[in-house]
SEMARZA-101613 format. One line per field, with one value per residue (C-alpha): y, z, x; residue number from 1; chain. Coordinates in steps of 0.5 Angstrom, whole numbers. Layout:
BEGIN
c2 = [Y_...]
c3 = [Z_...]
c1 = [X_...]
pos = [NUM_...]
unit = [A_...]
END
This chain:
BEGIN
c2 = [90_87_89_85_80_79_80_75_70_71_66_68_64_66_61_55_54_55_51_49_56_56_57_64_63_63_70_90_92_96_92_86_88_83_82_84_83_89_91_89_94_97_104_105_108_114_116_119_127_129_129_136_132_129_129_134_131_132_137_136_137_141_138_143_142_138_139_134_132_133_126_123_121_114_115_120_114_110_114_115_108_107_111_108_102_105_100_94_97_99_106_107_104_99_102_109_115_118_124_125_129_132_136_138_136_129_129_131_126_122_125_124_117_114_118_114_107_109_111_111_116_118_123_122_129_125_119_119_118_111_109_109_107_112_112_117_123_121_125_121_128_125_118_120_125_119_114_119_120_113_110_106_108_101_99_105_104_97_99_103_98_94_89_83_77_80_86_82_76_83_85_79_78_85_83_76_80_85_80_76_83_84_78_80_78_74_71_72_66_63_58_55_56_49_44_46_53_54_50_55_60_57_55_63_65_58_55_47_45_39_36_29_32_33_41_40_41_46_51_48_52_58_58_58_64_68_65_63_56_51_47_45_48_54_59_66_68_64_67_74_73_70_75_81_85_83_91_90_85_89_96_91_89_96_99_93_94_102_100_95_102_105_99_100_98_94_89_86_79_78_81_79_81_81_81_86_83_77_76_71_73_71_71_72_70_76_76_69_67_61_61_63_63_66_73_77_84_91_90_95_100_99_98_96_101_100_101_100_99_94_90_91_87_82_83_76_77_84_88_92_99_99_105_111_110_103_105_110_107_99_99_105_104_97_101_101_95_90_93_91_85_83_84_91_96_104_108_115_120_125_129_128_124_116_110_103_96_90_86_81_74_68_72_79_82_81_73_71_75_82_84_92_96_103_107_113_108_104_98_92_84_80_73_73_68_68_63_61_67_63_58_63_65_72_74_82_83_87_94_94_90_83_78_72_65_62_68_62_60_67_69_63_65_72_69_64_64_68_61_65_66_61_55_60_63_59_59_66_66_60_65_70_76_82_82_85_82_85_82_80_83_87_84_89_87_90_91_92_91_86_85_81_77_72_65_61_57_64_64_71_71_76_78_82_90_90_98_101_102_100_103_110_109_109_115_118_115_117_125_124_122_127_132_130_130_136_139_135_138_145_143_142_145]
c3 = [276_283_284_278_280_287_285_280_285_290_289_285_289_283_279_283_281_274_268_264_259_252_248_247_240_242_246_276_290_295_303_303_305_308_303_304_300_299_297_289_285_280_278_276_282_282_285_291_292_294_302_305_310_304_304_299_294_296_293_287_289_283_283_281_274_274_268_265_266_259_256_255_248_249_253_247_241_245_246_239_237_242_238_232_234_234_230_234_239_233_234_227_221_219_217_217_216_222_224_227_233_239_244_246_240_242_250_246_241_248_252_246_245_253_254_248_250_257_257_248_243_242_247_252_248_242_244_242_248_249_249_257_259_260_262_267_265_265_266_264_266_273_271_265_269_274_270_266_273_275_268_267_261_258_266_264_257_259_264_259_255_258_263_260_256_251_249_248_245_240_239_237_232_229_227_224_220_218_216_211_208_207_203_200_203_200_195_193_194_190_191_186_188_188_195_193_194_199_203_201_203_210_212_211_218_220_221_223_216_213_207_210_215_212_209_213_219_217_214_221_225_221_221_230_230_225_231_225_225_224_218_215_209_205_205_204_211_211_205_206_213_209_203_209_206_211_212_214_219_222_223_227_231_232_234_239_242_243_247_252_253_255_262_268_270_276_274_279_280_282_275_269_263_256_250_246_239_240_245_250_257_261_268_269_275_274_267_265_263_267_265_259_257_250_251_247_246_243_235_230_231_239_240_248_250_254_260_267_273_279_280_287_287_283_282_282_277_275_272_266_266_258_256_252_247_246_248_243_237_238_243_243_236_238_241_248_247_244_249_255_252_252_260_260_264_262_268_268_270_274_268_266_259_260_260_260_265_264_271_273_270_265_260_262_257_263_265_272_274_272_274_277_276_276_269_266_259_263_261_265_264_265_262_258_256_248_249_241_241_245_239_234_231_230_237_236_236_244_245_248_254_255_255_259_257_264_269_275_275_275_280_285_283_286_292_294_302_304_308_308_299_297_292_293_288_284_291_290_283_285_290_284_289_286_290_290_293_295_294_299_295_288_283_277_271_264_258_253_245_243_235_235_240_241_243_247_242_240_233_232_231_229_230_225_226_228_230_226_232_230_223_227_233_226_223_230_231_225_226_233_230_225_230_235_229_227_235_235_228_231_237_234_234]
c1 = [300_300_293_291_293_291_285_284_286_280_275_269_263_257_261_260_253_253_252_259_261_259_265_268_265_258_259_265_262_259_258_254_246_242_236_229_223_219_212_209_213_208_211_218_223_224_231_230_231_239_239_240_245_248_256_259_263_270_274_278_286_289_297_302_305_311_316_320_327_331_331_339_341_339_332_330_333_329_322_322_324_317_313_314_311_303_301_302_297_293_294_297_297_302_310_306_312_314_317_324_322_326_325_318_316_318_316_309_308_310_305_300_301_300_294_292_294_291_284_284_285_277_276_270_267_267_263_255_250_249_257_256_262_268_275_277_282_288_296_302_306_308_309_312_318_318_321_325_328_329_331_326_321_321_317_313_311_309_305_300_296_290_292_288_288_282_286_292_289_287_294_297_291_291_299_296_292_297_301_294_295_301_301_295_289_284_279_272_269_262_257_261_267_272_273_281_280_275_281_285_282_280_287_289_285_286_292_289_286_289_288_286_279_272_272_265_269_273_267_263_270_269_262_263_268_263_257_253_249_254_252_259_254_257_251_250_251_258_259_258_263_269_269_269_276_282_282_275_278_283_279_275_280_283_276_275_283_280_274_279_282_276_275_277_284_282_276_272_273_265_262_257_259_255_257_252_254_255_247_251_252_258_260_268_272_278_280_278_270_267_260_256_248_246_242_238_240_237_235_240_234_234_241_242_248_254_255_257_253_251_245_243_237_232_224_220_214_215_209_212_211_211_216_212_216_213_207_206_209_207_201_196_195_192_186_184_180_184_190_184_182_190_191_194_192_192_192_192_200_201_201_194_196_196_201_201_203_202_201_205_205_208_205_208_214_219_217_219_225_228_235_235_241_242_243_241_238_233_235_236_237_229_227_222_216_219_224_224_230_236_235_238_244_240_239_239_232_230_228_235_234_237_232_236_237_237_235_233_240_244_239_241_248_246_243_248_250_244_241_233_234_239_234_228_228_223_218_218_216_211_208_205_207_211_217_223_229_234_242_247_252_251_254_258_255_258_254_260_260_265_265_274_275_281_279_283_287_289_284_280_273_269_261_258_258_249_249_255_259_265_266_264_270_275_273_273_280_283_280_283_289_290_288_294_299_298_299_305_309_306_310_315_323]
pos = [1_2_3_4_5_6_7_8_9_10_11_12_13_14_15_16_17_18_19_20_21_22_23_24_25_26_27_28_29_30_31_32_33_34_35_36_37_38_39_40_41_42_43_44_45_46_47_48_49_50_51_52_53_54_55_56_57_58_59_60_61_62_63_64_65_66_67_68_69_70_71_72_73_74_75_76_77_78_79_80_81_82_83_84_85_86_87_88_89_90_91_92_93_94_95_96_97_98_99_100_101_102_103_104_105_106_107_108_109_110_111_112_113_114_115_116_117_118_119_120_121_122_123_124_125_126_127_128_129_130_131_132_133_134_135_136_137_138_139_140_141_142_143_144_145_146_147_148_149_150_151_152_153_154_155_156_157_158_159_160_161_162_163_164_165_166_167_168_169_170_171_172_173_174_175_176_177_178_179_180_181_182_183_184_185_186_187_188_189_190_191_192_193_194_195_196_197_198_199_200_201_202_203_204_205_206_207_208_209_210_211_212_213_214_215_216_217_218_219_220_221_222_223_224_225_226_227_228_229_230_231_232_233_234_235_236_237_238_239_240_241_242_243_244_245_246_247_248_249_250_251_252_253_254_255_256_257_258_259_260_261_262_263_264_265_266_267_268_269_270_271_272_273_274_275_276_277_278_279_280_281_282_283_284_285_286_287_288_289_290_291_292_293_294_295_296_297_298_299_300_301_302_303_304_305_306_307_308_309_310_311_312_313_314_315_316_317_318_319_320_321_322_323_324_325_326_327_328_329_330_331_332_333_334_335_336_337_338_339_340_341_342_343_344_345_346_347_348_349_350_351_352_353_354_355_356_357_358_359_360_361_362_363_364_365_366_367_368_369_370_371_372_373_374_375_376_377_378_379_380_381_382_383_384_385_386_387_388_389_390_391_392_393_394_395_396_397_398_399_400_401_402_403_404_405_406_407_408_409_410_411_412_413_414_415_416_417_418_419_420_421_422_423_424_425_426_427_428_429_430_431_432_433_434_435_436_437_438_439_440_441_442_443_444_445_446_447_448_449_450_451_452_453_454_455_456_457_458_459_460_461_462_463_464_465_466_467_468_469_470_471_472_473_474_475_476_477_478_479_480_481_482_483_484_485_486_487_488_489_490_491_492_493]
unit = [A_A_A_A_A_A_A_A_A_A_A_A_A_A_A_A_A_A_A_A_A_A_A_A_A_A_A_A_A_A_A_A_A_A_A_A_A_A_A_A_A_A_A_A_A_A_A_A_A_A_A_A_A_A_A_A_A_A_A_A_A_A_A_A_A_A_A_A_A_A_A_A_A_A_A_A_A_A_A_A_A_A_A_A_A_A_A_A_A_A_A_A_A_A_A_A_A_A_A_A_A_A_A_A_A_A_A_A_A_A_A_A_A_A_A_A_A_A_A_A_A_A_A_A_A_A_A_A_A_A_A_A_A_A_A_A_A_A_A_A_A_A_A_A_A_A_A_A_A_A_A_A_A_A_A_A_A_A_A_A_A_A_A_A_A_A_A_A_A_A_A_A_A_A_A_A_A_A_A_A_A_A_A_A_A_A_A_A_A_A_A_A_A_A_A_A_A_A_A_A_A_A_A_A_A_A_A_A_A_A_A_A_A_A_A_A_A_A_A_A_A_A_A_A_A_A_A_A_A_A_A_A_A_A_A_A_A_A_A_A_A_A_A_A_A_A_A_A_A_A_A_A_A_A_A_A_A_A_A_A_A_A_A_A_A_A_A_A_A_A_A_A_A_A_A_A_A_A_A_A_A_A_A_A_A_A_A_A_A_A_A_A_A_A_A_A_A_A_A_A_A_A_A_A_A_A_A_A_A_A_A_A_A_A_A_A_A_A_A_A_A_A_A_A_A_A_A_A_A_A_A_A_A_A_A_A_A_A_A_A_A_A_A_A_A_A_A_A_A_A_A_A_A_A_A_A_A_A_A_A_A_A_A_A_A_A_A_A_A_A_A_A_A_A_A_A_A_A_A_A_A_A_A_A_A_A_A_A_A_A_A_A_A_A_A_A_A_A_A_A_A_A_A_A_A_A_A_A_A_A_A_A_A_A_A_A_A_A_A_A_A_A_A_A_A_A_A_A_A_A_A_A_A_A_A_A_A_A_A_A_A_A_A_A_A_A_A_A_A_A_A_A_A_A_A_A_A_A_A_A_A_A_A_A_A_A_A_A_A_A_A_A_A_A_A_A_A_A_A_A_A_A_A_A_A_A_A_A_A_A_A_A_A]
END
């Protein structure tokens, strides 16, 4: 698409003063306002009341339905053909039977299949509360009718996948791992299982193992593209990750293909993106990562959600404003002394019951800086004064906030160009004052969730899958597929 492309040739001026990317295996823009300082922030903010003055949302146009042109014999041969191709999108499983369809049926069936490439096969209906991304309704009956008028259903069809490199690097790996299967999968190893088997049993997902190199190096590549710690050693984590059935693989890489389809066709250039799975934040020029900094997202009990927003502006020496869920849960019961002895304040609501802050402070929950963008989860990116975390390769453990390796740096990122913020961000944090500064432009961010991911030389990694997202989406993929199946054959001639 012409405007994928143009917008991946700007230049991406965040990207110039970060540290160097991590390896993808350790893994969206309103007019600029000048930045402010505002006075200390000690409760949250509280979306203001809808103006009286406010615009009314604009009208929605209802455009008056288009019928389909009768397909040619040739065009019909070709849909059908098209359709039998569902599992190389990861929409159907390899050579599942397809019925011979004609007439409305066939359009149908057509229908059906482009909404799914294009927006995904769960409905939004479908999607549980802290999925909060989501794509927009889509109609493929014009474009459809257009390019059966012009002839052009190829140009069409092409245009219906996710136009990035992520979900394509996923396509080609999905046909790999069909083909492992195929040819039946793989074995079960052991701790005591032999050098020669073990070789053998890496070759199958990595094709750059040789007889002659250490088979150190070659557990040390798998164990970076399952993000475990890279000891050359076949552990019990690096064990459970190689013995993960093949299917288990494939329904991965399916689930992940789904949730590209659920993005927006034209990205931001200017964007922030994390990487839940994996904890590792990432920022991206167009389609391409060119810095990353590890993270720490929600715990399997505090999942961080999927979202997008902007972050629009940055607190220095944030207070917490502890959530009740956590106060109730994990402080009062300290008592109030201990939580008095401790720096928290207990202030009195509105309501007449009480909640907790934890002034501002190296000790606070949030460290130094916070990143504020809008969302319906309470959820932002902070520092935190518990840097022990960013060593590990178990970094799911916040509640379902992203606490941030290197919140300085990004915060400067943000700031660059501005000459009254650009390199102060550490004299504001020397200053002690809550401020809240805000950006010259917001800068999108994504908080998605990514357990398949094709690296730059092609090879798949995997994550673990910590919040059970990815086996949910395939029972709601395959309940949506049955059901769309059954709407076609009721269609049918």
């Amino acid at each position: 698409m012409s405007y994928i492309n143009a917008t991946r040739t700007r230049s991406f001026v965040l990207a110039l003063a970060f540290a160097p990317a991590l390896p993808l295996h350790a893994q969206i823009t309103p007019p600029p306002v000048r930045p402010t300082l505002a006075p200390p922030v000690i409760a949250p903010t509280v979306p203001a009341a809808p103006s009286s003055t406010s615009p009314a949302p604009p009208a929605i146009v209802t455009l008056p339905p288009v019928p389909i042109p009768q397909l040619s014999p040739a065009q019909a041969a070709w849909l059908t053909d098209w359709l039998k191709q569902g599992s190389a999108q990861g929409l159907t499983a390899r050579n599942a039977g397809t019925a011979t369809l004609s007439g409305d049926a066939l359009v149908n069936a057509v229908l059906d299949r482009a909404r799914a490439l294009y927006r995904g096969r769960v409905d939004t209906v479908d999607f549980i509360n802290v999925w909060g991304v989501r794509p927009p309704t889509y109609d493929p009956t014009r474009p459809l009718a257009a390019a059966i008028t012009a002839d052009r259903l190829p140009q069409w069809a092409n245009e219906l996948t996710p136009p990035y490199s992520g979900y394509d690097g996923l396509r080609k790996g999905l046909s790999i791992y069909e083909k492992i299967r195929d040819n039946g999968g793989w074995s079960t190893l052991t701790a005591q299982s032999a050098a020669p088997v073990v070789r053998k049993r890496l070759t199958i997902e990595d094709k750059s193992v040789t007889d002659a190199e250490p088979l150190t190096a070659a557990i040390q590549r798998a164990q970076r593209r399952y993000g475990l710690n890279p000891t050359g050693l076949l552990d019990t984590r690096t064990l459970t990750a190689l013995n993960v059935p093949v299917e288990d693989r494939i329904a991965a890489i399916m689930a992940n293909m789904e949730r590209w389809r659920w993005m927006p066709r034209d990205l931001p250039v200017n964007r922030v993106q994390v990487n839940i799975a994996a904890a590792v934040l990432t920022v991206f020029e167009g389609d391409a990562p060119v810095s990353s900094m590890r993270a720490v997202t929600g715990s399997p009990s505090n999942a961080t959600p999927m979202l997008v927003s902007s972050i629009h502006s940055i607190v220095v020496n944030p207070p917490w404003n502890v959530p009740a869920s956590i106060a109730n849960r994990e402080l009062f019961p300290k008592g109030r002394g201990t939580l008095i002895r401790q720096g928290y304040k207990i202030v009195k609501t509105p309501q007449g019951g009480e909640r907790i802050i934890q002034p501002a402070g190296p000790n606070s929950a949030l460290g130094r800086l916070k990143f504020d963008f809008a969302n319906n989860f309470a959820v932002y990116l902070h520092d935190t004064p518990l840097r022990g975390k960013f060593s590990s390769y178990d970094r799911l453990s916040s509640h379902g906030c992203v606490r941030l390796e290197k919140p300085v740096p990004l915060a400067e990122l943000m700031v660059k160009g501005d000459p009254s913020l650009e390199g102060n961000i550490q004299t504001l944090i020397d200053q002690g004052k809550t401020q809240r500064v805000s950006l010259p432009k917001e800068v999108a961010v994504y908080l998605l969730y990514w357990t398949a991911f094709a690296n730059n030389n092609g090879a798949m990694s995997f994550r673990a899958d910590p919040y059970g997202w990815d086996k949910l989406l395939a029972e709601k993929i395959e309940a949506s597929s049955r059901k769309a199946a059954a709407e076609t054959l009721a269609s049918k001639d």
